[in-house]
N, C-alpha and C positions, 0 to 999 in steps of 0.2 A: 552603574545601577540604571536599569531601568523601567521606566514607569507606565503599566498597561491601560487600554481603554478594551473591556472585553465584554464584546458585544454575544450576549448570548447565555443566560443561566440555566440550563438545560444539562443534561447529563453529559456532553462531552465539554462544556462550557466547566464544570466543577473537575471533569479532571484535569483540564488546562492549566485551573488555578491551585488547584494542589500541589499540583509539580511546580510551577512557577514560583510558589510560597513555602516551598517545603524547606523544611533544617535550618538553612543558615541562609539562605540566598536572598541577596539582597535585593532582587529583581520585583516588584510588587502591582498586584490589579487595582489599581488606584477608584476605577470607576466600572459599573458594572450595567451593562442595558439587558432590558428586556420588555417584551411589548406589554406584557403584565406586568405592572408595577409590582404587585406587593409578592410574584416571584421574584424581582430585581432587590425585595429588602428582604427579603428570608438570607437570598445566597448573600446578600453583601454582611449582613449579623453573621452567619456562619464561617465566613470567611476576614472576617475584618477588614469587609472595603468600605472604603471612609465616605463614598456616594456611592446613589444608585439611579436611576431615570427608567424612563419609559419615553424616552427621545432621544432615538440612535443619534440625530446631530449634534446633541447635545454630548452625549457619550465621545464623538470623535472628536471632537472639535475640542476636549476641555485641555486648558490650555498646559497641562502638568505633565500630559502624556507624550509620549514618544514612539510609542506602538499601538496601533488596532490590531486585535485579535477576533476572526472572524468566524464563530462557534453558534452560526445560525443554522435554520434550514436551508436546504440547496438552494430557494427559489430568493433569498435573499443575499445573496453570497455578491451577485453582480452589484446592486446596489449598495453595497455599504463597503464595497473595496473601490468601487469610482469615486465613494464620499472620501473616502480615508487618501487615498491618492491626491483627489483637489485638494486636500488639506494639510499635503506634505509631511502624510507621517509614514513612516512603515507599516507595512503591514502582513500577515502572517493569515494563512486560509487552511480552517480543514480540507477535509477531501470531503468527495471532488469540487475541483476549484467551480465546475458549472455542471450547468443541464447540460449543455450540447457543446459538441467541439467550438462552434462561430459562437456562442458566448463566452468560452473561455480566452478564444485567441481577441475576444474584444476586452477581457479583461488584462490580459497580459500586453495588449497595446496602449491598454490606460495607464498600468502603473510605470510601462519604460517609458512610456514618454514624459509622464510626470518626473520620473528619473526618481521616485523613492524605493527603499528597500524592498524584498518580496520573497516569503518563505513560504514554498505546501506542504502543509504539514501532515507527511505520509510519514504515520508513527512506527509501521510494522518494517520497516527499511532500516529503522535504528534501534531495531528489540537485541538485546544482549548475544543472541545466537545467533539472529542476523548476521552483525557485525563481527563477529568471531566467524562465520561461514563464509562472509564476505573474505576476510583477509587468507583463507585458503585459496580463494579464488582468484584473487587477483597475485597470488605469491607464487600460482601454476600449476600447486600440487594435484587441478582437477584435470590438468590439457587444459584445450579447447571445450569452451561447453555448447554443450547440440542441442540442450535441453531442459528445461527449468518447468518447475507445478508449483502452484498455488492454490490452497483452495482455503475458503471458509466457510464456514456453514454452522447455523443456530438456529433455535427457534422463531428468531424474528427480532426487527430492531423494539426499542422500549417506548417509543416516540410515534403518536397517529399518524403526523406527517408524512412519516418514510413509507408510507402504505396509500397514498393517495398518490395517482401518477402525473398527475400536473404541478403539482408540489415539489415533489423530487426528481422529476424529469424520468421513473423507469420505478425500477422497482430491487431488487437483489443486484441484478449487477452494475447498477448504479452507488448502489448501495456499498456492497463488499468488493463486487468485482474490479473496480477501482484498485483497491489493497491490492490486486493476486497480480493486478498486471504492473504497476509499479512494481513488486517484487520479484514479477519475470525479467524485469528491463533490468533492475537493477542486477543480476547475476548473471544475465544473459549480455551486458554492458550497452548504459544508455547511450551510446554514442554508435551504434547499431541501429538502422533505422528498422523500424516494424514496416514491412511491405504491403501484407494483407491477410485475412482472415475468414476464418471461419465459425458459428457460433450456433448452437439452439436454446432458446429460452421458452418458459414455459411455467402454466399458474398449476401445480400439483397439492395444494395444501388450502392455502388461508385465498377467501371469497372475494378477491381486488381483480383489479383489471390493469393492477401490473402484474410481471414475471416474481415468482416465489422460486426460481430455480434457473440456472443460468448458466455452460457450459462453454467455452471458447476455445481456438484454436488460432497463434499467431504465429507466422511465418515472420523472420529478419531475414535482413539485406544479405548474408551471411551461410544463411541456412538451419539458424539455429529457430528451436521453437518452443514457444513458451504455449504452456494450456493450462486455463484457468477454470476454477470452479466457485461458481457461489449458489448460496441457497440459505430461504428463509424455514429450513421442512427440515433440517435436520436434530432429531430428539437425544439428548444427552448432555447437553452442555453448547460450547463453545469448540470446534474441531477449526483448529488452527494449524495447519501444517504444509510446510514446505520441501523441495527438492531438487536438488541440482544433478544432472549427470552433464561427467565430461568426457573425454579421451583418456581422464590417466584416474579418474577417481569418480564418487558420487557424494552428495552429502544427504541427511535427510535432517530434515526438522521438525519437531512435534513441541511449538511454541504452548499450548494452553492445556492441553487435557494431562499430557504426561509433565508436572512441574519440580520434580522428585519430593515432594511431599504426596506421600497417601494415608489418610486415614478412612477406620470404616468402625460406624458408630451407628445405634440403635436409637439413639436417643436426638435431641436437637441441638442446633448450632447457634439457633438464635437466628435463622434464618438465611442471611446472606454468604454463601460460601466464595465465589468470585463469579465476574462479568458472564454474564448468561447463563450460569449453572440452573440445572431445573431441578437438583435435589439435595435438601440437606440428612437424610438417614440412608445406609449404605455406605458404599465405596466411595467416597471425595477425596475430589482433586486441588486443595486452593493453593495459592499463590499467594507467597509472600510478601509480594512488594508489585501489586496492579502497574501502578505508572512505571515501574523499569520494567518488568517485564512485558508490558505492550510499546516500547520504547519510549515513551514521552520525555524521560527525564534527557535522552543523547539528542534526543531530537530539539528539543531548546535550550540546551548548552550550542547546538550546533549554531542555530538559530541567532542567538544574544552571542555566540562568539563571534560569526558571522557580521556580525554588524558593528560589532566592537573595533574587529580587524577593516571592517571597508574592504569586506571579498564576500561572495556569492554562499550561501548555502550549498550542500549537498544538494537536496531538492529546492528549486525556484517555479514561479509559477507558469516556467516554460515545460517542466518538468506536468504538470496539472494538464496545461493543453494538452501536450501529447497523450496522457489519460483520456482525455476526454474525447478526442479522435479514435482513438482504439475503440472506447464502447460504443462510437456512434455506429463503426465500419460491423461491429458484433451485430447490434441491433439489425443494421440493414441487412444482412447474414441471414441473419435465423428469420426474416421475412423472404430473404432470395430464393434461400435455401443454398445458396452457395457460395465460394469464396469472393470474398469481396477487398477492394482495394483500400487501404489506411490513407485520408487523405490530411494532406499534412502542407498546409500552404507555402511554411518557411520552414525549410530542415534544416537545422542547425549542428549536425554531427558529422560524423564523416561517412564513406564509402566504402563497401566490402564487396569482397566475390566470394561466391561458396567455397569451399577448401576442402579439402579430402586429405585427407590426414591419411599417408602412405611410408611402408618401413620398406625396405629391402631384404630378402634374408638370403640371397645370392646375389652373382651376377644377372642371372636370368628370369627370378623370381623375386614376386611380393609376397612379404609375410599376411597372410591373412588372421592367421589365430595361432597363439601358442597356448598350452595348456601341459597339465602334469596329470597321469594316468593314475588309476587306482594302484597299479605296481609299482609305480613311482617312474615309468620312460616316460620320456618326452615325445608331446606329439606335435609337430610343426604342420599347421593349413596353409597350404602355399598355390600361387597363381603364378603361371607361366605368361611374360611381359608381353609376348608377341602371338601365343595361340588363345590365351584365355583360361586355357586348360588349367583343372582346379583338382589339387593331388594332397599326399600328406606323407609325409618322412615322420618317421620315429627312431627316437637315440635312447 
């Protein structure tokens, strides 16, 4: 069992503890901060936590807990994970872990050198079709993969903050773009280092002087490449979708809009149909079960198992820096205007060379492409080894 300090009562703050309290689990939000108090006593009545403050020290520090859980704005993330760290407790970060890569890697040298626990809680990595897409992936049925997309895109976060750019260190892809590249790395394989990139961002919609729109391009060690898309301008909902191509398959994903419930009603719903819907009459789309289908629930089994065992999460907040490096090298991008380099002070994975994936279909020849005709022959694209020369036999 274990017992939370969860700093943060705000909208991703109440889904944390949903999941965390939900059914049967013994795991519980003992103490609840927030710089408004008497939002820190709405959500602690609603939730059944047994305190509530408006003093983060007091929040981390209380002596029952065993986890901080860190569901603030971006601009406070540094600070209240150096507190929890001096204070020897674990501790667990939304995304992203920081504003800029050198505060994340100064976060992630606070907590190993403190030597306590450390989970980033990148929830779209442990969404149900994720992990089911994952385990194709790593079982081979895709080959080699060349290429991964992520994108997401809504009308806008629900929160002022995320729309001020000092606050949140950007704007959209600070924001979501975060989610697309952890879900490139993770199918493209973390242990593949990102090289460098390419990115334009740009304010299309809502009156800020951050980015409302954000498009990216990363190169790996490997050759493979992942391209992301975020944006605060797209109208319909929540477009959450993923895809992998490899050598031997492709997957696609269409996490939020398509949930296989559809209903389509003239009438009202009562309002809320799920996370950023903009209509309740018409065609809806909702979602049975929010926290498993944005992953939350695999993600703090992983999390509390993780610690249980005395072994690492899936994501650790090594996994956040390397986040936080990729959008810095984006940002600098879509000011270059060109491909810029991922800088990365300690790479901790391993080393690849590009590979070319080559068949034989003689002695003398590469298969280039096989395919099956409208009449049903066979037509084989082949290259000759030694002239280049590019021919086609049919059987």
């Amino acid at each position: 069992m274990h017992k939370i300090s969860m700093l943060g009562a705000g909208f991703i703050g109440r889904f944390y503890t949903k999941t965390i309290q939900r059914s049967r689990s013994k795991d519980v939000v003992s103490i609840v901060f927030n710089r408004t108090l008497e939002t820190a006593e709405e959500f602690a009545k609603t939730f059944n936590v047994p305190k509530f403050t408006d003093d983060m020290d007091e929040a981390i520090n209380d002596p029952e807990t065993d986890i901080v859980v860190v569901a603030l704005p971006n601009f406070q993330h540094k600070e209240a994970i150096i507190k929890a760290a001096k204070a020897g407790k674990a501790v667990l970060c939304t995304k992203p872990l920081a504003i800029t890569g050198a505060e994340a890697k100064e976060i992630l040298d606070a907590v190993e050198k403190a030597g306590v626990f450390h989970g980033y809680l990148e929830d779209l990595v442990y969404t149900p079709k994720s992990l089911k897409a994952m385990s194709y992936v790593e079982s081979g049925a895709l080959g080699r993969i060349m290429w991964a997309r992520a994108r997401e895109a809504h009308p806008g976060p629900h929160a002022s903050w995320f729309f001020d750019k000092e606050l949140a260190g950007g704007g959209a892809l600070v924001d979501m773009g975060c989610h697309c590249i952890e879900v490139c790395r993770h199918f493209i394989g973390k242990d593949i280092r990102p090289v460098e990139v390419i990115g334009h961002i740009d304010t299309l919609v809502h009156p800020i002087a951050a980015e409302d729109f954000a498009i990216g391009l990363i190169r790996f060690e490997n050759g493979a490449i992942g391209q992301i898309e975020a944006g605060w301008n797209f109208r319909g909902g929540m477009d959450l979708r993923d895809e992998v191509s490899g050598t031997e398959g492709t997957i696609w994903i269409n996490n939020w809009l398509r949930t296989g419930i559809e209903i389509f009603t003239t009438g009202s719903t009562g309002g809320y149909v799920s996370e950023k819907s903009e209509a309740e009459q018409g065609w809806l789309f909702p979602v049975g079960n929010e926290e498993d289908a944005l992953g939350y629930i695999e993600m703090f089994n992983d999390m509390f198992d993780s610690m249980d065992a005395n072994t690492e999460p899936a994501e650790t907040f090594y996994d956040g820096y390397i986040v936080n490096a990729i959008m810095d090298a984006i940002y600098k991008s879509a000011d270059s205007g060109k491909w810029e380099p991922v800088e990365i002070d300690e790479w901790r994975g391993g080393h690849y060379t590009k590979v070319k994936t080559t068949k034989d279909y003689d002695q003398d020849h590469i298969l280039i492409k096989e395919e099956v005709l409208p009449d049903g022959t066979h037509r084989y694209i082949i290259q000759h080894k030694e002239t280049g020369r590019v021919s086609h036999i049919e059987k």
